[in-house]
Z-matrix of the N, CA and C atoms (Angstrom, degrees):
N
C 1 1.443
C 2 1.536 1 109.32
N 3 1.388 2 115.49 1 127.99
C 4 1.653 3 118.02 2 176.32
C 5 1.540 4 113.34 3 -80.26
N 6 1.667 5 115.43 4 129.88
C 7 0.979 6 137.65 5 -149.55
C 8 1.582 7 94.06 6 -73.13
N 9 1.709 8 121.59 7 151.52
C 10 1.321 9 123.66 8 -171.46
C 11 1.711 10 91.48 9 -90.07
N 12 1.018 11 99.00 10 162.59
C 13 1.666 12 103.51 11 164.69
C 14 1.997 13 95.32 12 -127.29
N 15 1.521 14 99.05 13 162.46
C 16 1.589 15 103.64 14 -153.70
C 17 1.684 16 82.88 15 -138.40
N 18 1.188 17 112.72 16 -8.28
C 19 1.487 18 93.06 17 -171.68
C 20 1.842 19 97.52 18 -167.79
N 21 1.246 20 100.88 19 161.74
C 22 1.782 21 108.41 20 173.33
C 23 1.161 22 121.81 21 -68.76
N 24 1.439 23 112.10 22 -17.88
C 25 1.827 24 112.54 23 170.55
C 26 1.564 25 96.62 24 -72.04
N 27 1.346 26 128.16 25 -67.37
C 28 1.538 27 129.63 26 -156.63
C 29 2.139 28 89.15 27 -57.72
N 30 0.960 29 120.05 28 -52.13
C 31 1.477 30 124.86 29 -154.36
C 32 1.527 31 89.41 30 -70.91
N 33 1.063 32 157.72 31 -74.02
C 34 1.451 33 157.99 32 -135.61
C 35 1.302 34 90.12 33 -59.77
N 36 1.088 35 140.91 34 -84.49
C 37 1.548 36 149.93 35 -167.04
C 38 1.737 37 99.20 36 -23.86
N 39 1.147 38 106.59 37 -69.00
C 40 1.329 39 116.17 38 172.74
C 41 1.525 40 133.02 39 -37.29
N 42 1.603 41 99.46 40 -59.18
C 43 1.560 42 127.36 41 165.06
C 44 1.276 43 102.93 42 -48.77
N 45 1.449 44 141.83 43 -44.50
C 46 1.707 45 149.08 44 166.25
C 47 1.759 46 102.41 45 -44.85
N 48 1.177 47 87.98 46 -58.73
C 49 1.389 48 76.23 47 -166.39
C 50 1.326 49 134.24 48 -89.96
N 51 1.596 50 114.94 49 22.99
C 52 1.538 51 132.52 50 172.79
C 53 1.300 52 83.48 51 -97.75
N 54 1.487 53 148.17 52 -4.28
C 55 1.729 54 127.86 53 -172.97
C 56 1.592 55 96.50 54 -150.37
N 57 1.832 56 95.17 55 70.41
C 58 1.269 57 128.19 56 161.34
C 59 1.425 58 100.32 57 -63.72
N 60 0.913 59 130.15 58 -83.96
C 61 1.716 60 157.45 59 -151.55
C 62 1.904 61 110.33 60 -49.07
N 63 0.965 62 121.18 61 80.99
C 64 1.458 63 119.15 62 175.13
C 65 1.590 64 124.03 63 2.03
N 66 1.199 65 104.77 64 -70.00
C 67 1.562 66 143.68 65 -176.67
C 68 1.043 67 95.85 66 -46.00
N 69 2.034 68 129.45 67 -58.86
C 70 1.517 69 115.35 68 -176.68
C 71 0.973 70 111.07 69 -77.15
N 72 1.903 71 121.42 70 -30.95
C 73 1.268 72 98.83 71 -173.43
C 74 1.735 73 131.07 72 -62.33
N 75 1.631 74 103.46 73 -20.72
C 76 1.465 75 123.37 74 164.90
C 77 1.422 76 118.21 75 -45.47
N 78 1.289 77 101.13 76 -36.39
C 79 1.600 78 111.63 77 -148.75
C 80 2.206 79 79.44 78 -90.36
N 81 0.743 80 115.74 79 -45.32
C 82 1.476 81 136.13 80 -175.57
C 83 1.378 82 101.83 81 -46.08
N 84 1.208 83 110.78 82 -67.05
C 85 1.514 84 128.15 83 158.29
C 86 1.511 85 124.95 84 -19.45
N 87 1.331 86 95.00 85 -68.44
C 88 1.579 87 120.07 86 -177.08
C 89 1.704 88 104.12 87 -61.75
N 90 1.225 89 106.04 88 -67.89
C 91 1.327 90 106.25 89 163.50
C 92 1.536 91 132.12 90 -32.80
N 93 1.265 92 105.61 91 -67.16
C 94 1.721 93 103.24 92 167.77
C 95 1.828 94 116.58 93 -55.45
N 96 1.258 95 114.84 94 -45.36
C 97 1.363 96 121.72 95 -179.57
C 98 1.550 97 95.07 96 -55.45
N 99 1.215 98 131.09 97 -64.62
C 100 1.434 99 136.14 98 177.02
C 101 1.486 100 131.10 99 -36.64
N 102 1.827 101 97.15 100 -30.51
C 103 1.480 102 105.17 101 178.57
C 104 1.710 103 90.99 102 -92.42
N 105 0.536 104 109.53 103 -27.72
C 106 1.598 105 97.49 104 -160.42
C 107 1.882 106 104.67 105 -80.39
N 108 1.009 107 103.29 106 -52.03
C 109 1.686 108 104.29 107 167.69
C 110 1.582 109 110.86 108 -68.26
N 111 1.255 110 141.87 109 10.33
C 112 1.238 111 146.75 110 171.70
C 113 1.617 112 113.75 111 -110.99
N 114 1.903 113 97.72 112 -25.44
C 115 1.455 114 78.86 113 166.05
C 116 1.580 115 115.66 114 -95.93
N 117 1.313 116 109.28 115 -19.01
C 118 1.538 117 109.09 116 -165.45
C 119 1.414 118 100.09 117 -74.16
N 120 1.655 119 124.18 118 -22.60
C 121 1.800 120 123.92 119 167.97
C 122 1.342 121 94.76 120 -65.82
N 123 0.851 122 150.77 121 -36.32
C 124 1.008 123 143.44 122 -152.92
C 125 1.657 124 141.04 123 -104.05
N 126 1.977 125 96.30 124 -21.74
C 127 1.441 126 118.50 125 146.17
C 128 1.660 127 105.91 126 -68.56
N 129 1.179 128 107.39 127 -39.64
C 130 1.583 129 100.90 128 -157.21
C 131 1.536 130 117.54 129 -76.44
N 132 1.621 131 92.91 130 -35.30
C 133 1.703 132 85.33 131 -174.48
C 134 1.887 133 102.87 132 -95.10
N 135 1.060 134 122.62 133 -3.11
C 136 1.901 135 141.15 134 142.61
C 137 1.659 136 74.20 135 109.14
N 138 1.180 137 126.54 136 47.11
C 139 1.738 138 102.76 137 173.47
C 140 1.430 139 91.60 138 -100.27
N 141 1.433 140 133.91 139 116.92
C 142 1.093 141 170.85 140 -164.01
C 143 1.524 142 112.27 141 -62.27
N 144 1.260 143 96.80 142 -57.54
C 145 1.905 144 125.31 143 -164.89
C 146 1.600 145 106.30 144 -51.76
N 147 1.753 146 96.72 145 -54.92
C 148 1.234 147 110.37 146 -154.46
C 149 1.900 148 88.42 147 -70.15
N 150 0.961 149 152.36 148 -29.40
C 151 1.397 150 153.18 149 144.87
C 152 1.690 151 111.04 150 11.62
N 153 1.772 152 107.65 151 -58.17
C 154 1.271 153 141.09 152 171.77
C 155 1.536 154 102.99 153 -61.20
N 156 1.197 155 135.68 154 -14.56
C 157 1.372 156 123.05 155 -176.38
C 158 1.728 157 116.59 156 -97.68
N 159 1.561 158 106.27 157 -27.67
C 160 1.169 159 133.65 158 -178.70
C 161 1.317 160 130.79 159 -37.20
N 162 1.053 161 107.14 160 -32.50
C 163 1.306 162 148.13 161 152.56
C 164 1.866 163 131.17 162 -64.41
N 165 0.806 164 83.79 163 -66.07
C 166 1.947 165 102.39 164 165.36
C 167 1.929 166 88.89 165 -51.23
N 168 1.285 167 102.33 166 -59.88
C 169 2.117 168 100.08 167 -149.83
C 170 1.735 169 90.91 168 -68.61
N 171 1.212 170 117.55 169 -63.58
C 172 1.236 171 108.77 170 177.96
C 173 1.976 172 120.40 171 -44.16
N 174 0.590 173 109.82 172 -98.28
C 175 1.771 174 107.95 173 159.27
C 176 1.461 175 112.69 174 -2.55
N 177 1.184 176 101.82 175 -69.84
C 178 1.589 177 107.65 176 -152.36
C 179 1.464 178 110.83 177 -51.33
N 180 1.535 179 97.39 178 -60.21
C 181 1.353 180 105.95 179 175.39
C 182 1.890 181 123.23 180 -45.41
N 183 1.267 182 108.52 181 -56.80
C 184 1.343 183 126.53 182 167.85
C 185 1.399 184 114.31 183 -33.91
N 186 1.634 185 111.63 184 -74.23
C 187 1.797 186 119.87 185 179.26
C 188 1.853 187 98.78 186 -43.10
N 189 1.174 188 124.00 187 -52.80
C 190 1.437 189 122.79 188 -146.69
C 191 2.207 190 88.82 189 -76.54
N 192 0.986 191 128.76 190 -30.99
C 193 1.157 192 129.22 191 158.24
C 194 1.853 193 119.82 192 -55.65
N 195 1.544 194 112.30 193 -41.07
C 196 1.172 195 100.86 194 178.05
C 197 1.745 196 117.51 195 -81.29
N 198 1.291 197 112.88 196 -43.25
C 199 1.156 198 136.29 197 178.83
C 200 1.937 199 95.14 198 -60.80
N 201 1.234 200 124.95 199 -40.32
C 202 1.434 201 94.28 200 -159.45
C 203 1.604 202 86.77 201 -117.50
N 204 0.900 203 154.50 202 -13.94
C 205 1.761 204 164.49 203 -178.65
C 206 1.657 205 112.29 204 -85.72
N 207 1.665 206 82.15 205 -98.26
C 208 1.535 207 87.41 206 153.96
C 209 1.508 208 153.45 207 -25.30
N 210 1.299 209 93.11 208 -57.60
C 211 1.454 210 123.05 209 -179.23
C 212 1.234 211 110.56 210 42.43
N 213 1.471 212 109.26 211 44.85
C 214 1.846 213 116.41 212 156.67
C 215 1.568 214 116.34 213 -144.81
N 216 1.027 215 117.77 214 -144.42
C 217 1.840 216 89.07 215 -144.59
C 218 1.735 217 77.81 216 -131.40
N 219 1.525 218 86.52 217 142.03
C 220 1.739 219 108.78 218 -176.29
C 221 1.820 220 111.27 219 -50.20
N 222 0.918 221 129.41 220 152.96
C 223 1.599 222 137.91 221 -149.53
C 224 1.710 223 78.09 222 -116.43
N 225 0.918 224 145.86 223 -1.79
C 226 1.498 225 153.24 224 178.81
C 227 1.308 226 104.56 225 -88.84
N 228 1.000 227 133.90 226 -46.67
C 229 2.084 228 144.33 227 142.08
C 230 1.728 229 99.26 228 -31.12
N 231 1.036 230 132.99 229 -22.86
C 232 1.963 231 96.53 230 -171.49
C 233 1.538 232 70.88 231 -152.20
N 234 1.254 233 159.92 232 23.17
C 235 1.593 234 143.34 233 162.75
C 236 1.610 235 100.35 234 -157.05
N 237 0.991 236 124.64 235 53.31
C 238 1.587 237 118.85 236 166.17
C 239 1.385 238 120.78 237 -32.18
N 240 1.029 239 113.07 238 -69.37
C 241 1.875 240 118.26 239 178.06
C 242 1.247 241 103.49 240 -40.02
N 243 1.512 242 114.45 241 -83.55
C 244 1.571 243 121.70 242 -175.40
C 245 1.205 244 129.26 243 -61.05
N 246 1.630 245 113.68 244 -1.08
C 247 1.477 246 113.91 245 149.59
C 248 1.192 247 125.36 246 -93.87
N 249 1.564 248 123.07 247 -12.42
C 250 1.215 249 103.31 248 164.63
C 251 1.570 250 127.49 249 -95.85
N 252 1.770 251 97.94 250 -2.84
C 253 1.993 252 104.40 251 171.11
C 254 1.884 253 89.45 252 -80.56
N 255 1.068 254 135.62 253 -31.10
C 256 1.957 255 119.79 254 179.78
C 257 1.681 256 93.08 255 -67.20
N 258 0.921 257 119.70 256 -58.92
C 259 1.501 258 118.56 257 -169.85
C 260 1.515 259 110.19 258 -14.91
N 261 1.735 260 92.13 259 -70.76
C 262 1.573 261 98.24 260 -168.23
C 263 2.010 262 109.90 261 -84.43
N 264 1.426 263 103.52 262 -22.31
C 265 1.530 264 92.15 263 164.13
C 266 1.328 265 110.20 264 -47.14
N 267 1.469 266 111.30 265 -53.53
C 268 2.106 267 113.03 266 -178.36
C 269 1.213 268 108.91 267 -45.03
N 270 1.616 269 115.28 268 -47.89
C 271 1.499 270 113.00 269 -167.46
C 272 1.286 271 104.56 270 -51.26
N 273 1.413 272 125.44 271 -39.55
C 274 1.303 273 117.43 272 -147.23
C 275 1.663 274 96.27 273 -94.42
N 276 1.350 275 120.73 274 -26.59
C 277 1.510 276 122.89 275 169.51
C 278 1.450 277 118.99 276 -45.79
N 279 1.437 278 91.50 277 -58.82
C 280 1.413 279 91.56 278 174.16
C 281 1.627 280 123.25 279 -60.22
N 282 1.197 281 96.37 280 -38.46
C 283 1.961 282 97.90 281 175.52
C 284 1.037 283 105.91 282 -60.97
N 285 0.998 284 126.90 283 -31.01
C 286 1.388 285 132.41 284 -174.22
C 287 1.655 286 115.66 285 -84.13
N 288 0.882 287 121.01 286 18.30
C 289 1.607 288 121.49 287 -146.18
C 290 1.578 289 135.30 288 -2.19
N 291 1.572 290 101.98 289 53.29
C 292 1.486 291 119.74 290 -172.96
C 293 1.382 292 116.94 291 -108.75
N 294 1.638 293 104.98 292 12.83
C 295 1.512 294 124.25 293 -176.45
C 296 1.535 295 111.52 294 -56.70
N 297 1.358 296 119.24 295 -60.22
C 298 1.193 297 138.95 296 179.82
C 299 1.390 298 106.55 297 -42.14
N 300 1.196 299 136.89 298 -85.07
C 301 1.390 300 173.03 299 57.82
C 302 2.044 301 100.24 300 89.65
N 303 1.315 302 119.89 301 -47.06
C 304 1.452 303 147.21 302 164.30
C 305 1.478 304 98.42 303 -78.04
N 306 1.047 305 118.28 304 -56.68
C 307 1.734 306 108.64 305 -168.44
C 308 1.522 307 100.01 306 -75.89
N 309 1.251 308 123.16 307 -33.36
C 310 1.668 309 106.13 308 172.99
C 311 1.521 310 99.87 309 -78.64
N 312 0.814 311 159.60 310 -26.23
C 313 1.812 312 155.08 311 -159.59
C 314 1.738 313 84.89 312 -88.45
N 315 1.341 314 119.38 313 -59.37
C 316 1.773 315 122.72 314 -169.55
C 317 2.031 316 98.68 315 -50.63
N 318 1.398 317 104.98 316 -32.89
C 319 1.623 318 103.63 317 -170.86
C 320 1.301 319 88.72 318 -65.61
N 321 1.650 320 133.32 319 -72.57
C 322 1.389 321 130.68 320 -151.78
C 323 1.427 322 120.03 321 -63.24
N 324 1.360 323 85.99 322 -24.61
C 325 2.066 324 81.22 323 166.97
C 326 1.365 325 121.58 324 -84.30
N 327 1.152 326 117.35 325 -30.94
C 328 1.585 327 126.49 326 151.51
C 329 1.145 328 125.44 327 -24.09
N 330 1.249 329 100.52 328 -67.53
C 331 1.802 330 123.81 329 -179.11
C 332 1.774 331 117.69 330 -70.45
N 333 1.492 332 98.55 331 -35.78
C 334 1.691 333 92.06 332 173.16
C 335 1.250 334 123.98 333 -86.36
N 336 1.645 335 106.99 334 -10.76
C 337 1.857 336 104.17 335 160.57
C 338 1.459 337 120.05 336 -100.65
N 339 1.585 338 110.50 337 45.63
C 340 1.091 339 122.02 338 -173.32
C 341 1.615 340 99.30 339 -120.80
């Protein structure tokens, strides 16, 4: 049986380690960077529509990383909320270049509640 998560501390660790794979996490990247500059064009210049895409850029990019990288199934399927607050925590890891550094700390907590 797969373990519940109750909160964003227990889930993040976890959320790390479904986006092992460089490539998605890039693609992850791209995606969030994509939603986020698609919505702020899109508050700013009031074009409405593109609102509807926001969704597609964020996602899209992401699924095609889990599905073809990964090759396991988006954490957005059984934790919606708390996959999309890890999403942009990652984004910012990675901007931050603390990706590495989080994904080994996400392994050891893994492993000691094992």
């Amino acid at each position: 049986m797969a373990k519940k998560y109750q909160n964003l501390r227990e889930f993040y660790p976890f959320y790390l380690l479904e986006h092992q794979n460089f490539i998605s996490r890039c693609l992850h990247f791209i995606g969030t960077g994509g939603f986020l500059s698609l919505l702020a064009y899109a508050l700013i210049s009031q074009t409405w529509w593109l609102l509807a895409l926001c969704p597609v850029m964020g996602y899209g990019f992401a699924w095609v990383g889990h599905f073809f990288f990964e090759k396991n199934r988006p954490a957005t399927f059984t934790y919606p909320a708390m996959s999309l607050v890890s999403d942009f925590i990652m984004f910012y890891h990675i901007l931050t270049f603390q990706i590495g550094a989080k994904i080994a700390q996400a392994k050891e907590i893994m492993q000691a509640q094992q």
